[in-house]
C-alpha positions as CSV (number, residue, x, y, z in Angstrom):
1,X,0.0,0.0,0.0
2,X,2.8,2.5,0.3
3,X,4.1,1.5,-2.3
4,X,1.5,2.3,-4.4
5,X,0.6,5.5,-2.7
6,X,4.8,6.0,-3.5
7,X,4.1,6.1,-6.5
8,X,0.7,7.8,-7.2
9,X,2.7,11.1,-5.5
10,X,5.6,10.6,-7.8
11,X,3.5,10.3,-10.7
12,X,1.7,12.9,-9.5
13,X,5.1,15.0,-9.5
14,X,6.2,14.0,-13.0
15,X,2.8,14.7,-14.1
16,X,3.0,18.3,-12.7
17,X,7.1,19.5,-13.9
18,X,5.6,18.2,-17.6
19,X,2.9,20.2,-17.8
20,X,4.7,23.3,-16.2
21,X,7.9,23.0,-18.4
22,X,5.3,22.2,-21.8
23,X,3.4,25.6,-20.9
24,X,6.8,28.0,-20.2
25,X,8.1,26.2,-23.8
26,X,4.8,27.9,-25.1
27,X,5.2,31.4,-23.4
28,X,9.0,31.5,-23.7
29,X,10.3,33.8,-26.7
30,X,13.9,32.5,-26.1
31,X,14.2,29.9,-28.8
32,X,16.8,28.4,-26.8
33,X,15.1,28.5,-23.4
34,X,12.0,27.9,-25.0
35,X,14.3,24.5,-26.2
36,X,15.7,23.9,-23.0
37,X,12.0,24.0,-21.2
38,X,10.9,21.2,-24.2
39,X,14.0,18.6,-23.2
40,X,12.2,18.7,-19.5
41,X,9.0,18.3,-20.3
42,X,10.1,15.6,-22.3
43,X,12.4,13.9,-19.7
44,X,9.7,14.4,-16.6
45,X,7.6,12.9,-19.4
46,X,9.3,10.0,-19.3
47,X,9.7,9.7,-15.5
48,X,6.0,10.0,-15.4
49,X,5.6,7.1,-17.9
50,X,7.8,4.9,-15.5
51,X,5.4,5.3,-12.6
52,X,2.3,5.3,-14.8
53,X,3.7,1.3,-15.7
54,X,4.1,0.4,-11.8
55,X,0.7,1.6,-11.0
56,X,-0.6,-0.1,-13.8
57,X,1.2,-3.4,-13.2
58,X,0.0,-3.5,-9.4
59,X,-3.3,-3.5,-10.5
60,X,-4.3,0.6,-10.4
61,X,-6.3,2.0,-13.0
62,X,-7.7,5.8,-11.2
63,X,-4.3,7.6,-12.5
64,X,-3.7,11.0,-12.0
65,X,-4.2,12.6,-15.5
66,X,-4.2,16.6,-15.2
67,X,-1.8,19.0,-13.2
68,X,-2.3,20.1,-9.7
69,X,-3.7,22.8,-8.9
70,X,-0.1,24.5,-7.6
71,X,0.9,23.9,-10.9
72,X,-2.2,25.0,-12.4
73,X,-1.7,28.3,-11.0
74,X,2.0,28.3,-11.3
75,X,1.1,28.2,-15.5
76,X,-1.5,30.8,-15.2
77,X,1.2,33.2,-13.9
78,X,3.5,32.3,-16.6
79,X,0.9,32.8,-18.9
80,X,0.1,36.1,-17.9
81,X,3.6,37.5,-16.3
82,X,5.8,35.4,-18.4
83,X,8.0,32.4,-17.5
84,X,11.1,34.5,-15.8
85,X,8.2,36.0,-13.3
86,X,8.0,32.2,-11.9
87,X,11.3,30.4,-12.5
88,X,12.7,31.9,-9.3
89,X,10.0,29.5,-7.5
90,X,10.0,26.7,-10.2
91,X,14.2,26.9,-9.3
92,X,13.6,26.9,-5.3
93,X,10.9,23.5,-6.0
94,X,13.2,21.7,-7.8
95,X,16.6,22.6,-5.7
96,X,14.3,21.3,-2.7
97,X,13.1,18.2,-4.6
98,X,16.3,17.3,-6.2
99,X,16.7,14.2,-3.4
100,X,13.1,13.1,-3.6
101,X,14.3,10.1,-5.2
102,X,17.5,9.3,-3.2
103,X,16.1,7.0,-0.9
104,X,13.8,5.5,-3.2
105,X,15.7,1.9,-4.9
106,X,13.6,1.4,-7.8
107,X,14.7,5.1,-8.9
108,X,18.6,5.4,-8.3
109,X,18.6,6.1,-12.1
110,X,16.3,9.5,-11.6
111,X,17.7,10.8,-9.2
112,X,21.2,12.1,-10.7
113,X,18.2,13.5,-13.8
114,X,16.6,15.4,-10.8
115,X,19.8,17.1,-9.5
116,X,20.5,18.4,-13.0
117,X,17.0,19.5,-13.8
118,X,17.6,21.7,-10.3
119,X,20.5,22.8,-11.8
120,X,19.7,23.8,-14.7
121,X,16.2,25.8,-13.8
122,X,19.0,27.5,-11.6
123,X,20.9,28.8,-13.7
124,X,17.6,29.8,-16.0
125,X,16.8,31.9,-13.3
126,X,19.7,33.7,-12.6
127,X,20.3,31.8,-9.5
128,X,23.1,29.3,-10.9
129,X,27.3,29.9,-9.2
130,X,30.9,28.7,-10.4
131,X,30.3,24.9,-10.3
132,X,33.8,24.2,-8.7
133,X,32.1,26.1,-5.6
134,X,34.9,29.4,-5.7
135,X,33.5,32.7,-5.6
136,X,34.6,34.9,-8.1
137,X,32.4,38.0,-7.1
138,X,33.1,38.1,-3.8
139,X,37.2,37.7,-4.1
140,X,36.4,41.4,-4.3
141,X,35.0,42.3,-1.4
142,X,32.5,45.3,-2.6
143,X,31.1,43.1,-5.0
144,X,27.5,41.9,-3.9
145,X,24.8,40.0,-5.8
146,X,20.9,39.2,-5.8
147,X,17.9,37.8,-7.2
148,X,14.3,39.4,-7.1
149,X,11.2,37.2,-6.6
150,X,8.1,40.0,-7.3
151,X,5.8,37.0,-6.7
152,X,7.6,36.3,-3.2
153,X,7.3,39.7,-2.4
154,X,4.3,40.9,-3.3
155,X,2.8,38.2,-1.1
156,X,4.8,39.8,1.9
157,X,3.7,42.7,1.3
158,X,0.2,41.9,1.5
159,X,0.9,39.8,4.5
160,X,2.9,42.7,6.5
161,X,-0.2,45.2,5.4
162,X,-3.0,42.2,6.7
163,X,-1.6,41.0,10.0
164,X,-0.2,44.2,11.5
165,X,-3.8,45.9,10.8
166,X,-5.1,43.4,11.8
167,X,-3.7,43.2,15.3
168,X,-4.0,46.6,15.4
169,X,-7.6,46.3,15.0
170,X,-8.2,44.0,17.2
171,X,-6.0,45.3,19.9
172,X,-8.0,48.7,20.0
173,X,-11.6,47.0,19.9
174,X,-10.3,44.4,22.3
175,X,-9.7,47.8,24.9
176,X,-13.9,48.6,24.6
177,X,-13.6,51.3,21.9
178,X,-16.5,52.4,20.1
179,X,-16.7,51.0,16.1
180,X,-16.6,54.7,14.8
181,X,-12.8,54.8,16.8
182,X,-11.6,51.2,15.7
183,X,-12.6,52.0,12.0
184,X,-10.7,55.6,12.5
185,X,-7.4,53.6,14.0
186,X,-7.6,50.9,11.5
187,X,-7.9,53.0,8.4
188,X,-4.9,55.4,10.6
189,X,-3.0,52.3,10.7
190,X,-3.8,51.3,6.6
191,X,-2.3,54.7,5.5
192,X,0.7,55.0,8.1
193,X,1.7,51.2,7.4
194,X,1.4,51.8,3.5
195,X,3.2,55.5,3.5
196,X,6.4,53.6,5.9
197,X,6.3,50.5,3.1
198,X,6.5,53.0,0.9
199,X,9.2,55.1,2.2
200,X,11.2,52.3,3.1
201,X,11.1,50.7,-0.5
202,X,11.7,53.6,-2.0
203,X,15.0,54.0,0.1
204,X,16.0,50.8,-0.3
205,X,16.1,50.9,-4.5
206,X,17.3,54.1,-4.2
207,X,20.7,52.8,-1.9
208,X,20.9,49.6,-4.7
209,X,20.7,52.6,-7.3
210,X,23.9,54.1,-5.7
211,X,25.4,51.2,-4.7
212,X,25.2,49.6,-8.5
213,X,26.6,53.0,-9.8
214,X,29.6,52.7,-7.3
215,X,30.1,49.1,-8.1
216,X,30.2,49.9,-11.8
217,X,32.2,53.2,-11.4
218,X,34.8,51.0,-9.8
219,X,34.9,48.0,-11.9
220,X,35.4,51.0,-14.8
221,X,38.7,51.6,-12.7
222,X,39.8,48.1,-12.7
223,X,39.3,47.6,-16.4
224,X,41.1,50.6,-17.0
225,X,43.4,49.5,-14.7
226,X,43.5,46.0,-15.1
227,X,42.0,44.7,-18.2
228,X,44.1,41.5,-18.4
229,X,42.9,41.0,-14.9
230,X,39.4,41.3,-15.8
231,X,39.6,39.5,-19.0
232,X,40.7,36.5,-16.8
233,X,37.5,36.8,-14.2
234,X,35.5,37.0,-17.2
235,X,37.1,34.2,-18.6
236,X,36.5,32.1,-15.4
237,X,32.8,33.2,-15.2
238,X,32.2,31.9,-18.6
239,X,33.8,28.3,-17.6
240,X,31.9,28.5,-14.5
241,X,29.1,28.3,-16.9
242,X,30.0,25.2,-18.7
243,X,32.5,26.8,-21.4
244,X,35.4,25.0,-22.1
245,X,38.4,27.0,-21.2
246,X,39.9,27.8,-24.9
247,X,36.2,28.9,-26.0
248,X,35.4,31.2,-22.4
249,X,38.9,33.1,-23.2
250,X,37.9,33.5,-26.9
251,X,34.5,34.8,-26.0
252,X,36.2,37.3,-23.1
253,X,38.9,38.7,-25.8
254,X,36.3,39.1,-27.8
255,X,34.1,40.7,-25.9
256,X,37.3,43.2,-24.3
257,X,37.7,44.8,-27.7
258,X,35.6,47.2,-26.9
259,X,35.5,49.1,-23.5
260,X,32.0,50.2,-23.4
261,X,30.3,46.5,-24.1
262,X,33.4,45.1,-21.7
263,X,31.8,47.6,-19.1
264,X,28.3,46.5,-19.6
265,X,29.1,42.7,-19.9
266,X,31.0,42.6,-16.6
267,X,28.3,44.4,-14.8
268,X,26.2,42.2,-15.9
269,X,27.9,38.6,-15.3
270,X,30.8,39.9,-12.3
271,X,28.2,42.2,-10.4
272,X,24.8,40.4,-11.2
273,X,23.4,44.6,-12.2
274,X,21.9,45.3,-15.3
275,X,23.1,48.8,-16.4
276,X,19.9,49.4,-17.9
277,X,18.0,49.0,-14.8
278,X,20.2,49.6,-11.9
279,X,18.0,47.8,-9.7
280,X,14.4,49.3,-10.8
281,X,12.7,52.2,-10.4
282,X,12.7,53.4,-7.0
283,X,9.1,55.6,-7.5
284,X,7.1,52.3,-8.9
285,X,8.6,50.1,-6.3
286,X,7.3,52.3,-3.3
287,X,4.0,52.6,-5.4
288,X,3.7,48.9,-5.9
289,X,4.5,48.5,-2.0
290,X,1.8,50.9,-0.6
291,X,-0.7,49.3,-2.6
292,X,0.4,45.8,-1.1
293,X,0.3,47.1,1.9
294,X,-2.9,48.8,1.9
295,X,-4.6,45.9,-0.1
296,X,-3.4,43.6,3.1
297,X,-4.7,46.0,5.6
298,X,-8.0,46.6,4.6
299,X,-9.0,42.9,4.9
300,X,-9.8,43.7,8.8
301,X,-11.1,47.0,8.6
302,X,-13.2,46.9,5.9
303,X,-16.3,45.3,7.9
304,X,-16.2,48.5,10.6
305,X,-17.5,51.0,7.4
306,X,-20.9,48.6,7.9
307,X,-21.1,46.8,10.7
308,X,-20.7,47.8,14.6
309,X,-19.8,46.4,17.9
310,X,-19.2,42.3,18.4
311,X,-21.1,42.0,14.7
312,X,-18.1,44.2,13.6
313,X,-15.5,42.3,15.2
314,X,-16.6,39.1,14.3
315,X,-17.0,39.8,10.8
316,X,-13.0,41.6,10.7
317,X,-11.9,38.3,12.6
318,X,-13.2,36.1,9.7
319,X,-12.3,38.3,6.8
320,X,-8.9,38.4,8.2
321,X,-8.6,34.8,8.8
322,X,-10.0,34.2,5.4
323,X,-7.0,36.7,3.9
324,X,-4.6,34.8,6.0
325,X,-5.4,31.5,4.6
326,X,-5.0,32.8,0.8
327,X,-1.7,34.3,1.9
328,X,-0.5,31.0,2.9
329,X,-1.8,29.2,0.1
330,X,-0.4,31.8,-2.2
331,X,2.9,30.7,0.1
332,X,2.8,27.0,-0.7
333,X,4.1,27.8,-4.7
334,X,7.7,28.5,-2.9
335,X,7.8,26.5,0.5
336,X,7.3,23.3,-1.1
337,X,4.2,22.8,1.0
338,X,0.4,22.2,0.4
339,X,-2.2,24.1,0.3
340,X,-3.7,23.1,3.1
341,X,-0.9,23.5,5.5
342,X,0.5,26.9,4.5
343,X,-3.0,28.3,4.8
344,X,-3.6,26.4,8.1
345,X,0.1,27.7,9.7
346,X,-1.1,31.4,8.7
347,X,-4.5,31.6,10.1
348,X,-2.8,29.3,13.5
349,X,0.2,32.2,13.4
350,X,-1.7,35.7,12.2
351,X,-5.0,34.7,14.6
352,X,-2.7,34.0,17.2
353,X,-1.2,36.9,17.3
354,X,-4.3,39.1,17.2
355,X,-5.4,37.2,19.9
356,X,-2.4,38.4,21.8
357,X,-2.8,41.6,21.0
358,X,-7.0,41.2,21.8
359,X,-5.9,40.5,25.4
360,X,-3.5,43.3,26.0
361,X,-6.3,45.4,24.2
362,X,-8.4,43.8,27.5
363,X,-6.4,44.5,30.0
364,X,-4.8,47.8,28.9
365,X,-8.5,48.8,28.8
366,X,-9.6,48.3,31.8
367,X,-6.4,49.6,33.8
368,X,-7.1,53.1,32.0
369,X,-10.8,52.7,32.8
């Protein structure tokens, strides 16, 4: 019996990485990325075929036949956002599947296919180092790197805007204030939260702005400098890639002809910065983070412009439980976890902690009374 229900879950798996990789083939413009996503679907094709036999050998005929719904939703995103929008958490799935099958006997031969497919969605999102395990950024120690995940974000931004408010809310109406005074100190609490997310954002591109210009000003020294230096780091990026070493120093002399695209090409590979972009636009990054924010903390107020007293606080408790849940289950498509249990651990966590904050609302109440 656990066998079988072994390998329901990884057909179930194989099932889902073919139908995600099939769908970012079809919304990829990359023709070789859009290549690279076709040899996976085809190999977790296969993979999926192998399971499909055992379960149909042992007897089993109810086979999984569609995509889950993670997946489902995964593809939605990709179709609409495009595939680089979800590789980051397609990468951190399959870097925290890769060993699914090292324990398992029967599939000693997938599971070396599984570490590569990790690797390579890796390095397809931008998340991929020097495969001998040296750090060729950081041998300069004002070098730093990073990888964005909007999706990651923008579900903490609504989760920061929804549990602060929310415990703010509850505090305050746990203290015996009238609804017209909870509804003024939640919606106080919606604007102050979203103008500090803001502010904060905005600072924070605004610092990677200058600290990208300084790192490229300074790696403009060194290859002024230092270009036979620099040709050999960007040599050594290139086999850190997979080049072989008489192609990577080709491609780096090549690409040193000319100071200006050696400038930009450096950024880009030694520095992880895009030149163009510097790290965004700090005015559309506090925008976007006030309006995550406020969308978050809204969920508990919005019952107080309708409803008063315990009706009120009832209905704020179960709106905000029911935004909790889809924050977790928004969650699960990067933690590796269900549904089910990411929502359950955020409503157990967020209602928790307005709970705490319901009592000292109590007691704080009555010793000002």
């Amino acid at each position: 019996m656990n066998s079988i229900r072994r390998y329901r879950d990884n057909l179930q798996d194989e099932i889902d990485g073919a139908a995600l990789y099939t769908a970012l083939s079809g919304y990829e413009r990359d023709p070789t990325r859009k290549d690279l996503f076709l040899q996976l679907a085809q190999a977790e094709n296969e993979h999926a075929d192998i399971w499909r036999d055992k379960l149909m050998a042992a007897g089993i005929t109810d086979l999984p036949l569609g995509p889950s719904l993670k997946t489902r939703l995964l593809i939605r995103l990709a179709r609409h956002f495009g595939p680089r929008f979800v590789l980051p958490v397609v990468a951190a799935n399959e870097f925290s599947d890769r060993n699914k099958y090292a324990n398992q006997p029967d599939a000693a031969a997938l599971s070396a296919e599984e570490h590569g497919h990790a690797a390579v969605i890796r390095a397809a999102a931008g998340q991929g180092g020097p495969v001998d395990g040296s750090d060729i950024a950081g041998a300069e120690h004002w070098h730093r790197g990073g990888s964005g995940n909007e999706l990651r974000a923008a579900v903490l931004g609504v989760n920061d805007g929804l549990v602060s408010n929310f415990c703010l809310v509850m505090g305050v109406a746990g203290a015996g204030a009238a609804s017209a005074t909870v509804l003024l100190t939640g919606l106080a609490g919606l604007v102050a939260g979203a103008l500090s997310m803001a502010l904060g954002e905005w600072l924070s591109v605004t610092n990677a702005r200058e600290l990208a210009r300084t790192q490229i000003e300074r790696e403009a020294e060194e290859l002024e400098q230092t270009p036979e230096a620099e040709k050999k780091e960007l040599a050594l990026i290139y086999q850190a890639k997979g080049i072989e070493r008489e192609q990577a120093w080709l491609i780096a002399t090549k690409v040193m002809e000319n100071r200006d695209t050696a400038l930009e090409t450096l950024a880009r590979e030694e520095l992880g910065i895009d030149p163009a972009e510097l790290g965004g636009n700090p005015w559309s990054a506090a925008g976007v983070s006030l309006l995550l924010f406020a969308l978050g903390a809204i969920f508990p107020v919005a019952p107080f412009l309708w409803l008063e007293n315990s009706v009120g606080i009832v209905a704020s408790i179960a709106l905000s439980l029911f935004g909790l849940g889809a924050v977790g289950a928004v969650t699960s498509l990067f933690n590796g976890r269900s549904f089910a249990y990411s929502a359950s651990r955020q409503i157990l966590f967020g209602g928790a902690a307005a709970a705490v904050t319901f009592g000292v609302g109590i007691l704080f109440g009555a010793t000002i009374a």
